[in-house]
N, C-alpha and C positions, 0 to 999 in steps of 0.2 A: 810370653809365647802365644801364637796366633793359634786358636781351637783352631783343628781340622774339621774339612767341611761334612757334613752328619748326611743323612736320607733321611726322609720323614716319609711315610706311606701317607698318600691322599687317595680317597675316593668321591668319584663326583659322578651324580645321577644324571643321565641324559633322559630330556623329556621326549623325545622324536625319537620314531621310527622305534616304537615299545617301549621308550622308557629305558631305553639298554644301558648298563651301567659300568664306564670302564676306571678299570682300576692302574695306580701305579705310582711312581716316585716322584717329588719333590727335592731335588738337592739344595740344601741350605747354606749358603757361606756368611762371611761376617763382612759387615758392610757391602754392601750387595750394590755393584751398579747398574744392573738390568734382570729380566725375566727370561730367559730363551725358551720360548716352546719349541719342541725336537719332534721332526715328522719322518718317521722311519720310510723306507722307501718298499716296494710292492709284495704283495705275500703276506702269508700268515707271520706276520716279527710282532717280536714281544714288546717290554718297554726296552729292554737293550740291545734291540738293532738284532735278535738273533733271530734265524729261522728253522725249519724242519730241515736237520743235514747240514746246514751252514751255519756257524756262529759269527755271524761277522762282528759285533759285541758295537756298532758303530755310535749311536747314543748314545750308550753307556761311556766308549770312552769320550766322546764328544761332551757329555755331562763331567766326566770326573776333571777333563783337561779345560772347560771352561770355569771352575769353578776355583781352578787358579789364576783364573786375573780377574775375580771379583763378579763374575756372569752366572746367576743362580739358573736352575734350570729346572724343564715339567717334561717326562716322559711317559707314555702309557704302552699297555698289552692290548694291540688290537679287539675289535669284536668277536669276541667267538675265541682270541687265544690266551693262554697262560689262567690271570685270574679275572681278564674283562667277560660278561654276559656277551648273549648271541651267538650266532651263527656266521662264521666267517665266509663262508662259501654264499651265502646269502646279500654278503653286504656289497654295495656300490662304492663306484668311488664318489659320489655323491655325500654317499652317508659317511662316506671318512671324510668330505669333507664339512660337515656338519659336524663331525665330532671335534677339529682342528676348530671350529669355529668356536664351539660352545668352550675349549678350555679357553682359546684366544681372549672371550669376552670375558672371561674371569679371570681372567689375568689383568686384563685393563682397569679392572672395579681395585687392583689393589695398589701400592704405590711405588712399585717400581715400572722405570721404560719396560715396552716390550718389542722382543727381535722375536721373531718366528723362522726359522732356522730347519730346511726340511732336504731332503737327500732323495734322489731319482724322484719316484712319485710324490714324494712329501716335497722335491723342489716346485715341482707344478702345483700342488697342492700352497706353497708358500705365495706364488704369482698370483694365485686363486684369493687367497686369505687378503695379500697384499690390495687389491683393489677393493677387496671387499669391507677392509676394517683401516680405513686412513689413518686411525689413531694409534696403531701401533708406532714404532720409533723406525723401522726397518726389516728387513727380510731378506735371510742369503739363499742362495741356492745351490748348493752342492749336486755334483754331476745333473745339474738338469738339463734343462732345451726349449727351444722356442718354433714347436712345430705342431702340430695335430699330432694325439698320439697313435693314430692310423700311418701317419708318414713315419714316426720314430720305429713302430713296428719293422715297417719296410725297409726301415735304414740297416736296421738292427741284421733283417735277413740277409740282407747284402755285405753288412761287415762280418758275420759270424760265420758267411761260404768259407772265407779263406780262412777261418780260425781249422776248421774239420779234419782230424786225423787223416794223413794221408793214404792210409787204406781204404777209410769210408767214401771219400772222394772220389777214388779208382772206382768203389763199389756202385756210387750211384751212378757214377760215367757207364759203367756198363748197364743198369738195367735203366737207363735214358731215363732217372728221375730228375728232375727238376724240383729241388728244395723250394728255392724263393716262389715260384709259381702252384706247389702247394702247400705252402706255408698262406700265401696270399687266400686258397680255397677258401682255409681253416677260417680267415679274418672275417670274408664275404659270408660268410656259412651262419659265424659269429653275430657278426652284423643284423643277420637277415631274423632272428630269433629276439623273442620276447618274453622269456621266461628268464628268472633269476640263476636259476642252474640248466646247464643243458649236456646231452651228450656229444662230446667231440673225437672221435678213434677211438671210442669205447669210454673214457676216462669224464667224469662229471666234472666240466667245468664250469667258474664263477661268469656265465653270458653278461649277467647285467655288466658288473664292472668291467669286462671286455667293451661293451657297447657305450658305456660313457666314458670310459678311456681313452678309446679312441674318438670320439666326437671332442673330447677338450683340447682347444688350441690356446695356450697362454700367451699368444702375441697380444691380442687384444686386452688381455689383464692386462699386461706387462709398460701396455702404453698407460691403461688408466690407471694406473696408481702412483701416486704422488709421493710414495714414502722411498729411502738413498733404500738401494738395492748392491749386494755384492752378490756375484756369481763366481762360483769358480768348478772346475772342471780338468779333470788330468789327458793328457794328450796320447794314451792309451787305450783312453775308453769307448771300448765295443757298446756300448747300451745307448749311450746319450754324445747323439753328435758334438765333438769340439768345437766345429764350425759354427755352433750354432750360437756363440759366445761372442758371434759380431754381431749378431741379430741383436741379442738381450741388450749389447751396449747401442745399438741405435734408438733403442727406446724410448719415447718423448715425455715419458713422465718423471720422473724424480732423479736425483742424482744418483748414477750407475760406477758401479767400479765393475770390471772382470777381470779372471787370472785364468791362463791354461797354465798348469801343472805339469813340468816335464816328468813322463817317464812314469804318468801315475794314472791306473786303470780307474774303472768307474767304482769300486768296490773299495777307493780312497788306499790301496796301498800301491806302494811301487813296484812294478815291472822292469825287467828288460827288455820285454816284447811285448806285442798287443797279445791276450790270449785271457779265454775265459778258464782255461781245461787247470790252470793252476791254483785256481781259486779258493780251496781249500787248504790246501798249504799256507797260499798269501794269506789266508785270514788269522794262522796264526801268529803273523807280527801285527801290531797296532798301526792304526793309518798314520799316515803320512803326516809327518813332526812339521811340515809349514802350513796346514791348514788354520788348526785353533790361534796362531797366531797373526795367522792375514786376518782371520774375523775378530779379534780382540782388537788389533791397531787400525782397523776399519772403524769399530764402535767407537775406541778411542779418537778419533778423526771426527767422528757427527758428533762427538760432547764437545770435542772442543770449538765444533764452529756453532753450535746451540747455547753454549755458556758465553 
C-alpha cells in the first residue's frame, strides 16, 4: 500500500527586511516529481489560501490535490498572519516578493524541479519569480494578468458596476455618485503618498503595497523568462481580466500554454453567473476539479520533452 502524503512543519528565517521569520507546511509524498511553491493571492491569507471572513482553503486544496500525482509542495502564513512574524499591514508587495524568492531559492539547493505556482497576486508575483530565477522548471498562473496593476484596478471597477445590487445602483443614480471615478480618487490619493500605512475614508490602509502594486506590470517579466508557462483563468472572473490570456500566450519567451475555464469565477470555483456577492457560499465547495489536472498533464508534457 502507498503511505499517504504527511505535512511536516518547516520554518525558515528571513534575513531582509528585519529578519522576519515565516512559518508553514511542506507536504511530503513518495517519489516526488517536483517542488510546487504556492503563492496565495492578496490580503492577509495564511498558508491555506484562507482569509479574515473568507476561507477560500485554495493552497491548501491545491497542496492536498497535487500531491496526488506525485507534485510535493511549500505553503506559508503571510507576514504579520497566523504563525509568520511582522506586520502585515506594513508589508509591500516587494517584500512578498522577497519572501516567494528566498523560499524559491531553497527550493532549488534541493533535488527536486521546481514549478512556482501562484493565484491572483501570487500569479504576478510567479511572472516576477519567473524572470528572476531561470532555474526553476516552470511557472503557472492561476487567475492572473498581463497589465499594470493600476489598469487591473480600473478593469476590476468597471466589471464590479454591473455586479451591484440593484437597489444600490438606483441608490447611487440618485445621489449622481460616480463609483469608478471615485474609486479612481482613492488610487490617485494612494499613489500620491509615501508612508507604509495611510488613512483612506477613515480606514488604515496597506499605501506601500497599493503603490507597488500598482506600478508592477508583468508583461515585461512575462517576455523575459525563458522557463514553459501555463496560465489559466475562468471566463467568470470579475478581478483578473480573461482577455488578458492572449496577451500571456503572445509572450516571446518560453513555451506558453493558456486555458480560459468555462463557467469558472476568479476565486477558481464554478458560477452560473459572473458575480462576487456569492462568494461565500461558492467557497464552500472545492475549486474546480479541471484545474490540478491541466497543471499535472502540463508538468507531465515538459518531462517528457526534457527526458
Amino acid at each position: 500500500m502507498t503511505p499517504a502524503p504527511v505535512e511536516r512543519p518547516f520554518e525558515r528565517p528571513f534575513e531582509r527586511h528585519g529578519a522576519v521569520r515565516l512559518l508553514g507546511v511542506r507536504r511530503h509524498v513518495e517519489q516526488p516529481t517536483a517542488l510546487a511553491v504556492l503563492l496565495a493571492g492578496s490580503g492577509p491569507i495564511d498558508r491555506d489560501g484562507d482569509g479574515r471572513g473568507l476561507a477560500l482553503g485554495i493552497q491548501r486544496q491545491l497542496a492536498e490535490s497535487l500531491a496526488g500525482h506525485g507534485i510535493e509542495s511549500v505553503r506559508w502564513d503571510k507576514r504579520g498572519v497566523g504563525a509568520s512574524e511582522g506586520e502585515f499591514l506594513t508589508t509591500g508587495f516587494d517584500d512578498l516578493l522577497d519572501d516567494a524568492l528566498g523560499v524559491v531559492d531553497d527550493a532549488l539547493g534541493g533535488d527536486l524541479p521546481v514549478l512556482v505556482i501562484g493565484h491572483s497576486e501570487g500569479a504576478a508575483l510567479a511572472a516576477r519569480v519567473a524572470a528572476l530565477r531561470p532555474g526553476i522548471a516552470g511557472a503557472v498562473m492561476l487567475s492572473g494578468y498581463a497589465r499594470s496593476g493600476l489598469e487591473v484596478l480600473r478593469w476590476q471597477a468597471r466589471a464590479l458596476s454591473g455586479d451591484l445590487p440593484r437597489p444600490l445602483r438606483a441608490l447611487l443614480r440618485l445621489l449622481r455618485t460616480d463609483l469608478e471615478r471615485q474609486t479612481e480618487k482613492n488610487r490617485q490619493r494612494l499613489l500620491r503618498t509615501t508612508g507604509d500605512v495611510e488613512r483612506v475614508g477613515g480606514a488604515r490602509v496597506n499605501a506601500r503595497w497599493f503603490r507597488e502594486f500598482m506600478a508592477y506590470d508583468p508583461r515585461a517579466d512575462l517576455d523575459a523568462a525563458s522557463v514553459p508557462l501555463l496560465a489559466v483563468t475562468g471566463s467568470l472572473d470579475l478581478q483578473s481580466p480573461p482577455e488578458d490570456l492572449a496577451v500571456i500566450a503572445a509572450r516571446t519567451g518560453g513555451s506558453t500554454r493558456t486555458v480560459e475555464l468555462e463557467g469558472v469565477s476568479h476565486i477558481l470555483r464554478t458560477q452560473p453567473r459572473a458575480t462576487l456577492r456569492t462568494y461565500r457560499v461558492d467557497a464552500r465547495r472545492p475549486i474546480d476539479e479541471r484545474i490540478v489536472p491541466l497543471i499535472a498533464a502540463w508538468w507531465s508534457d515538459l518531462r517528457d520533452v526534457s527526458s
